[in-house]
Structures are given as structure tokens and as C-alpha cells.
Z-matrix of the N, CA and C atoms (Angstrom, degrees):
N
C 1 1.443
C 2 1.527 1 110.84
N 3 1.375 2 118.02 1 -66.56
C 4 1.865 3 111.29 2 141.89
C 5 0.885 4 151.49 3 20.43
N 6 1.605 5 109.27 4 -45.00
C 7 1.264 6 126.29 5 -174.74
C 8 1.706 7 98.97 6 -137.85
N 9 1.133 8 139.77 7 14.37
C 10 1.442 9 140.26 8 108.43
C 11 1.282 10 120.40 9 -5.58
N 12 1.589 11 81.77 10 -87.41
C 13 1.942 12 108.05 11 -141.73
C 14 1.726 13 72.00 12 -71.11
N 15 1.464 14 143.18 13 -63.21
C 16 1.027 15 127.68 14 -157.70
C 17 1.677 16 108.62 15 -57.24
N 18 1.020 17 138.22 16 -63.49
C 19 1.371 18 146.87 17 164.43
C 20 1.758 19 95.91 18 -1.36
N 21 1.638 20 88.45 19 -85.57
C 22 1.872 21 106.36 20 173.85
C 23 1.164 22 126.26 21 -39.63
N 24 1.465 23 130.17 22 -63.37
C 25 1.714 24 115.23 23 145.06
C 26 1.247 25 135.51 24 -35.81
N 27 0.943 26 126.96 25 -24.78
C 28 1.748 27 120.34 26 -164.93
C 29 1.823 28 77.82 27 -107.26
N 30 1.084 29 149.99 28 48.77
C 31 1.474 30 130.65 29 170.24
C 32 1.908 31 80.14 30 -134.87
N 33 1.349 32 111.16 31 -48.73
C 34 1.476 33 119.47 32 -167.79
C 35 1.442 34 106.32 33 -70.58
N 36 1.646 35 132.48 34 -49.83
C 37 1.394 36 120.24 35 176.85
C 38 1.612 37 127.85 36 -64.92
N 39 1.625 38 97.74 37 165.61
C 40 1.372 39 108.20 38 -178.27
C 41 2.430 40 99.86 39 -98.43
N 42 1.215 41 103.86 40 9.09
C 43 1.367 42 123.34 41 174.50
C 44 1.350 43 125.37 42 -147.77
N 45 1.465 44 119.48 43 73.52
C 46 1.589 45 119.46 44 -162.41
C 47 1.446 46 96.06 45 -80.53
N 48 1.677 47 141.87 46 -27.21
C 49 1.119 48 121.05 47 166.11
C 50 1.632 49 130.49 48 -34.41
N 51 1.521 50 125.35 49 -33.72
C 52 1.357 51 147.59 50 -144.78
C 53 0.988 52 70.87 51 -116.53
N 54 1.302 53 160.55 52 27.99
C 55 1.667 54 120.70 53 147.95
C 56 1.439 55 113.22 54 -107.94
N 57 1.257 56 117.49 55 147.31
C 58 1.709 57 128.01 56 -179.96
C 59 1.322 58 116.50 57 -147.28
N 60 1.268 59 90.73 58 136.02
C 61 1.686 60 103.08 59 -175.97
C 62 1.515 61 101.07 60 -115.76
N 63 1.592 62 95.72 61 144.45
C 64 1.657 63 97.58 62 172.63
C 65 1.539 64 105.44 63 -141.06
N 66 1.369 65 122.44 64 145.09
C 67 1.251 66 115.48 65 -176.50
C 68 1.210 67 108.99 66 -134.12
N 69 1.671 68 123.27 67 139.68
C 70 1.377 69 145.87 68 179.19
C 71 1.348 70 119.54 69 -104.84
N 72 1.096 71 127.03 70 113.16
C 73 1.506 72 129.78 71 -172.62
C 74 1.242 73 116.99 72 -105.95
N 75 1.227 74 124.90 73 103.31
C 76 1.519 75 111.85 74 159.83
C 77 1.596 76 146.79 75 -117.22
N 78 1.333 77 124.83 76 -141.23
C 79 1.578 78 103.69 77 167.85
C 80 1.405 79 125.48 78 -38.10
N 81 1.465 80 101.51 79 -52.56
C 82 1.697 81 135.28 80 -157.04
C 83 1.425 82 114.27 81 -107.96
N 84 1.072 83 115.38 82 -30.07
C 85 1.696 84 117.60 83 -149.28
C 86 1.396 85 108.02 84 -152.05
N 87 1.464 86 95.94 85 146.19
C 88 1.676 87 87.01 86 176.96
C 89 1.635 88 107.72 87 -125.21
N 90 1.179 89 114.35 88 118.23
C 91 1.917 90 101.51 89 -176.42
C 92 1.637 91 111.91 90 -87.43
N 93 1.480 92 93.58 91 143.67
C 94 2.094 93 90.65 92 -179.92
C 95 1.576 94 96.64 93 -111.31
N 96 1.217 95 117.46 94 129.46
C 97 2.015 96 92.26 95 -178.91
C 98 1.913 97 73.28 96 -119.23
N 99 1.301 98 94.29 97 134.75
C 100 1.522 99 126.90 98 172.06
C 101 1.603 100 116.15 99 -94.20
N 102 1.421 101 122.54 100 87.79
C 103 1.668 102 118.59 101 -178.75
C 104 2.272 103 90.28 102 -96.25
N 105 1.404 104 80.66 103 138.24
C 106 1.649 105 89.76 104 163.09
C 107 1.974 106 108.87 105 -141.61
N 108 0.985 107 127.87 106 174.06
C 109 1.440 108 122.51 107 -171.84
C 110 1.516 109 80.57 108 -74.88
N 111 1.777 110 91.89 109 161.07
C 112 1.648 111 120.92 110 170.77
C 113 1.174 112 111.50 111 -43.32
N 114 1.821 113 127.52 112 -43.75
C 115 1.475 114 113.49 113 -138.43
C 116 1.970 115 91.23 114 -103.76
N 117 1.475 116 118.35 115 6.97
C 118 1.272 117 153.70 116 -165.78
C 119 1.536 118 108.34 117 -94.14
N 120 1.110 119 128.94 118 -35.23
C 121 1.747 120 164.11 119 -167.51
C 122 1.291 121 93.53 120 -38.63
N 123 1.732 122 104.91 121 -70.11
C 124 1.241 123 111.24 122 -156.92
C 125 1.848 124 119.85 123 -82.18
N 126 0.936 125 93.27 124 -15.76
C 127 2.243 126 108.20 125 -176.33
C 128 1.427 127 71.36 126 -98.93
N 129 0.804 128 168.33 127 132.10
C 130 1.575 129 160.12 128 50.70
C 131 1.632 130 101.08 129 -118.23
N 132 1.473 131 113.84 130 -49.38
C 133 1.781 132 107.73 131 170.34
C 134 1.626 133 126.57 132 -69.10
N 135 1.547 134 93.22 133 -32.11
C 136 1.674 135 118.55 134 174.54
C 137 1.844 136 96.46 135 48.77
N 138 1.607 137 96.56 136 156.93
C 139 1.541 138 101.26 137 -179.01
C 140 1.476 139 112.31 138 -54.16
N 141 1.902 140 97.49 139 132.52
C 142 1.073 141 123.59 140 -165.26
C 143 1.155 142 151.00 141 45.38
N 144 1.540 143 98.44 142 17.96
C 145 1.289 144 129.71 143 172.74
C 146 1.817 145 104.65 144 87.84
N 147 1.509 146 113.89 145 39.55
C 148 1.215 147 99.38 146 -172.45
C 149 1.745 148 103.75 147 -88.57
N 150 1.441 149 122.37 148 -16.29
C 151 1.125 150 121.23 149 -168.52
C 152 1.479 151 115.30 150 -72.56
N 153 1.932 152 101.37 151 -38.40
C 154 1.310 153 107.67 152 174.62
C 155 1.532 154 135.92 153 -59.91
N 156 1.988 155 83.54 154 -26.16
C 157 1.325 156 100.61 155 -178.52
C 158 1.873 157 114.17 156 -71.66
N 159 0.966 158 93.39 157 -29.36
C 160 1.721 159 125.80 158 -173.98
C 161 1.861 160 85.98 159 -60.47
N 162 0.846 161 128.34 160 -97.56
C 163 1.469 162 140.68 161 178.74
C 164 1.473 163 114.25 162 -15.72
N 165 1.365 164 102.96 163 -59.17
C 166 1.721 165 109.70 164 176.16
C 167 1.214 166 121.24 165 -52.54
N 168 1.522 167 104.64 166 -42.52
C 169 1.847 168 118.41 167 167.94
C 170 1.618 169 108.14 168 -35.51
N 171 1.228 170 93.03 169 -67.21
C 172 1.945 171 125.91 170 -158.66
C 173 1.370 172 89.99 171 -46.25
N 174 1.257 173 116.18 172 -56.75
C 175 2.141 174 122.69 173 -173.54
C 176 1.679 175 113.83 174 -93.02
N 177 1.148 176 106.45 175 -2.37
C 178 1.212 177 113.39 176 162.40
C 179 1.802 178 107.04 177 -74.30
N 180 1.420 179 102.58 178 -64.03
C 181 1.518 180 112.42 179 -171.72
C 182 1.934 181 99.46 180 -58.76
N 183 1.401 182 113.37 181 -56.37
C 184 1.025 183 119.40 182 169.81
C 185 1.777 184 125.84 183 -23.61
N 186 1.239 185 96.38 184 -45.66
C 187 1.904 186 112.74 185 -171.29
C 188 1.196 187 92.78 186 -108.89
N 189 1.548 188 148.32 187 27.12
C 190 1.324 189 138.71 188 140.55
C 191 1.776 190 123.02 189 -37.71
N 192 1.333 191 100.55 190 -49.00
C 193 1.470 192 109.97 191 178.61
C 194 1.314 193 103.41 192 -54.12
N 195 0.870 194 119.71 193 -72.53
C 196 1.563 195 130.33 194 -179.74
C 197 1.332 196 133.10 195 -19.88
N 198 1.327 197 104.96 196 -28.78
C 199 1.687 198 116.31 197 -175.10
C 200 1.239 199 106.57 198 49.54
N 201 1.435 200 131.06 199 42.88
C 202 1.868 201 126.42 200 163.49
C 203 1.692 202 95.20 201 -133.92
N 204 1.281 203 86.17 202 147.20
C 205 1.105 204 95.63 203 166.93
C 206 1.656 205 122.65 204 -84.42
N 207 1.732 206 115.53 205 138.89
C 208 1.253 207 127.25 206 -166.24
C 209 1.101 208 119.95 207 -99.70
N 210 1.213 209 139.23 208 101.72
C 211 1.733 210 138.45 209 167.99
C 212 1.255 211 124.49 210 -87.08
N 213 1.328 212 137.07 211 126.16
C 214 1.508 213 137.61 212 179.93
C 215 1.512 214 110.63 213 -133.41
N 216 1.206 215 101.22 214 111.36
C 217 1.695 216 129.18 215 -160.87
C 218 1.499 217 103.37 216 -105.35
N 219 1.155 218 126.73 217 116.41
C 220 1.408 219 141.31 218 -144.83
C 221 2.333 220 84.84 219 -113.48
N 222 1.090 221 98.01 220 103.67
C 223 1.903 222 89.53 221 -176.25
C 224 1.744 223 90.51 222 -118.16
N 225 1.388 224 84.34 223 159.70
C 226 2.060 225 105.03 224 165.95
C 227 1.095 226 111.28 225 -90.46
């Protein structure tokens, strides 16, 4: 999943160096927290958050197999 959201960021920024993915695994759930530079913020959330929403889909469908539930936390 990891290498998703990173894949997917570095296609959307204007600074693919500045992007990092980190992932937390647990019983249940797996968290992705997504950092990209500040001026990066907005093409990764895109109006009204449809881009973010767009992404969550992608690793949502992605981590179907999995039977955990997937969170991807978009941080500054």
C-alpha cells in the first residue's frame, strides 16, 4: 500500500523529492500518513478534497484482499 500512495504522489506533485510515506500496521488497520511539501498541499487534496478522496478509493479497493481496514492521512 506504501508504495501506492507514494507512486500516486510523486506523479501529482510539483516536488516528488518531499514526498514520504510511512505505514503503520496493526491488528485491524493499516495507517498511510502522506507528508508532501507545503506548496504541494493543494494538487494532492485538489478541489474539495476530490483528489484525496480519489486516492483513498484507489487503496481502499487496493487493500480489499486484506480484510483490514485502510486509512490514508494526508499531514503537513
Amino acid at each position: 500500500m506504501k508504495e501506492l500512495v507514494e507512486v500516486i504522489a510523486r506523479a501529482l506533485v510539483d516536488y516528488p523529492e518531499e514526498v514520504a510515506v510511512t505505514e503503520t500496521e496493526n491488528d485491524k488497520s493499516i495507517v498511510i500518513e502522506l507528508r508532501v511539501a507545503q506548496a504541494d498541499m493543494g494538487k494532492v487534496i485538489g478541489k474539495q478534497g476530490r483528489i484525496a478522496k480519489a486516492i483513498r478509493s484507489v487503496v481502499k479497493a487496493a487493500a480489499a484482499k486484506s480484510d483490514k481496514k485502510v486509512v490514508v492521512d494526508i499531514m503537513q
